[in-house]
C-alpha positions as CSV (number, residue, x, y, z in Angstrom):
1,X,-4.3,24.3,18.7
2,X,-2.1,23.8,21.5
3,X,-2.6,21.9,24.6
4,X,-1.0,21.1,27.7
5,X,-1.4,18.0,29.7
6,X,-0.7,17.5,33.4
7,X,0.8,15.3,35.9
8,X,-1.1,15.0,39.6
9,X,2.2,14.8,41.4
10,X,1.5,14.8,45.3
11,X,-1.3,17.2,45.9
12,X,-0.2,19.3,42.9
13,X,-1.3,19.2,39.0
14,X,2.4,19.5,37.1
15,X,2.4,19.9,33.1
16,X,3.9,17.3,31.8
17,X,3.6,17.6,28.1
18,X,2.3,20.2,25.3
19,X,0.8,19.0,22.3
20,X,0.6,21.3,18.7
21,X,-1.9,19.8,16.4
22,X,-0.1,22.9,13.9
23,X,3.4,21.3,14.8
24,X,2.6,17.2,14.2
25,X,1.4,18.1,10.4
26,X,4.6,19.9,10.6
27,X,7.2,18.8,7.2
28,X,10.4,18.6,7.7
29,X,13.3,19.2,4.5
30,X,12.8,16.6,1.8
31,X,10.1,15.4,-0.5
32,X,6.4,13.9,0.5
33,X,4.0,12.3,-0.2
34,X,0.7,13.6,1.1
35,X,-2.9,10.8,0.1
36,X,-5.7,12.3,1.4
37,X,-8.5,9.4,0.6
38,X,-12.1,8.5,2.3
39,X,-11.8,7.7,5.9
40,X,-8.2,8.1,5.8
41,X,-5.1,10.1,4.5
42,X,-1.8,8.7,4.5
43,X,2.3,11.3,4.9
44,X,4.8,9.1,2.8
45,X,8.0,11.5,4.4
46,X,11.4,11.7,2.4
47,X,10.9,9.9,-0.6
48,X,12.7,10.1,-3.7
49,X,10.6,12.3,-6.1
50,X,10.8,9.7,-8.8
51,X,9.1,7.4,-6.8
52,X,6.3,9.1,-6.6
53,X,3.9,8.4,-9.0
54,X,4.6,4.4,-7.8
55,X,4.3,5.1,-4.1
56,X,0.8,7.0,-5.1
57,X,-0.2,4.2,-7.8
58,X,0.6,1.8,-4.4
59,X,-1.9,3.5,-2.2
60,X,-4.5,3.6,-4.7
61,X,-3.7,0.0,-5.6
62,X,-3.6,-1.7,-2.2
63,X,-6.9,-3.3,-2.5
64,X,-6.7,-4.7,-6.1
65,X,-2.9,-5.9,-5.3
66,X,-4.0,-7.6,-2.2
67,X,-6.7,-9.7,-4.3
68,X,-3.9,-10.6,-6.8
69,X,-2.1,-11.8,-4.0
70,X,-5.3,-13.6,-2.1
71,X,-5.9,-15.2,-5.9
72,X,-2.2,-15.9,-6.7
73,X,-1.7,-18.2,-3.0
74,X,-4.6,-20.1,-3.8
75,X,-3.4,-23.9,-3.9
76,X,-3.4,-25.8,-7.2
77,X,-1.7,-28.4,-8.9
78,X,2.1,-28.2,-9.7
79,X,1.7,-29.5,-13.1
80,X,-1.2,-29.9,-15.9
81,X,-3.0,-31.9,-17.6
82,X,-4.1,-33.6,-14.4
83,X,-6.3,-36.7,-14.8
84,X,-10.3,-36.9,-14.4
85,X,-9.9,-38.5,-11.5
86,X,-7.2,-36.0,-10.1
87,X,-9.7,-33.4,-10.8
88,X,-12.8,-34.6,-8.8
89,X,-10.2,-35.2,-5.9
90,X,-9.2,-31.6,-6.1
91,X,-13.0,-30.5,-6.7
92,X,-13.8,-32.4,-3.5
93,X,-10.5,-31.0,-1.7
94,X,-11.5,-27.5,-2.3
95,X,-15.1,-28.0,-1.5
96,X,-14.4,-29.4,2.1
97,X,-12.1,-26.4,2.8
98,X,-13.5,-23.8,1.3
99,X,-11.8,-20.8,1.7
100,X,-9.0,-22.5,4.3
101,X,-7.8,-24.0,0.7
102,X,-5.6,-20.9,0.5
103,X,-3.4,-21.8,3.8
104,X,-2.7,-25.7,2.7
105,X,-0.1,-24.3,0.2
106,X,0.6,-21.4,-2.1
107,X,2.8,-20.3,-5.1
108,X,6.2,-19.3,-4.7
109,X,6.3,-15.6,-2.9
110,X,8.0,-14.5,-5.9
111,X,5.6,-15.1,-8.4
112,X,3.1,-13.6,-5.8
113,X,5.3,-10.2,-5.7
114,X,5.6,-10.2,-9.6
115,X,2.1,-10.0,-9.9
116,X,1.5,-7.4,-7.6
117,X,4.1,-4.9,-9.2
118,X,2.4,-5.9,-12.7
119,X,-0.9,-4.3,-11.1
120,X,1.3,-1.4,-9.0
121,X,2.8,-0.6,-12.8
122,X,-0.6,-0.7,-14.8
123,X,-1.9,1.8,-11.8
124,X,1.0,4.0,-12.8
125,X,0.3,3.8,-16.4
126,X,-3.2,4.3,-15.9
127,X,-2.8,7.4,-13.5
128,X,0.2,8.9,-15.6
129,X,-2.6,8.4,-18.5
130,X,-4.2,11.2,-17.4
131,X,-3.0,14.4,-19.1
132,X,-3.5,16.4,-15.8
133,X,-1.5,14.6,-14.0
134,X,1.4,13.4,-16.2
135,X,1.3,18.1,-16.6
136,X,1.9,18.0,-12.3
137,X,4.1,14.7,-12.3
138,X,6.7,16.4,-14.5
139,X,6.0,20.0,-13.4
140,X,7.1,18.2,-9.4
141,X,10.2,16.6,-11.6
142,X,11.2,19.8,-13.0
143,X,11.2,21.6,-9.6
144,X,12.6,19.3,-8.0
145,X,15.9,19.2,-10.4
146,X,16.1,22.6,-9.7
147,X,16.1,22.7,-6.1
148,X,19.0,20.4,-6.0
């Protein structure tokens, strides 16, 4: 549906700008990535077809990989066994801040990353599982090889 918008310009109403809801869900050349999803849908534009099972394993994913990396920050010792005593210190420690434990210090960003690919990977695997669509992953593979 198109729509124009105007501009009161002295005593006159002048249009301004035209708006096609047809023309913004428009694609231009290249490969997408369309996630429709509750209360949302997401346009991944020009991807590389091969990374598409990973980029949809990634939307699907975003809430488990974001509590592996909540979980993996969390502060702890840098080495074990720690003593008794250690450990009633860092009881107490963790009691007191509760959930602000996770700002005081964190494991390193790669280790954090690492495990959020791990769970990005077992998504693919899980989804690519699926006989359906591993048919439709390399049925889009096959086309597009031969549109290039």
């Amino acid at each position: 549906m198109k729509k124009i918008y105007y501009e009161k310009i002295g005593k006159k109403y002048v249009p301004v700008r035209e708006y096609d809801s047809d023309f913004s869900y428009g694609l231009c050349k290249g490969d997408h990535l369309i996630s429709v999803y509750p209360g949302g849908q997401s346009y991944k534009h020009n991807i590389d077809p091969a990374f598409a099972p990973l980029i949809a394993a990634g939307r699907y994913a975003e809430d488990a990989m974001a509590k592996a990396i909540y979980n993996a920050s969390s502060l702890r010792p840098s080495k074990n066994p720690v003593t008794q005593e250690q450990h009633d210190a860092w009881t107490n420690l963790v009691q007191a801040f509760g959930d602000d434990i996770y700002i005081l210090g964190s494991q390193p960003a790669q280790d954090i990353a690492r495990e959020a690919v791990t769970i990005l990977q077992n998504n693919a695997h899980l989804l690519l599982s699926n006989a359906a669509v591993k048919n439709a992953y390399e049925e889009f593979m096959l086309i597009c090889k031969l549109t290039k």
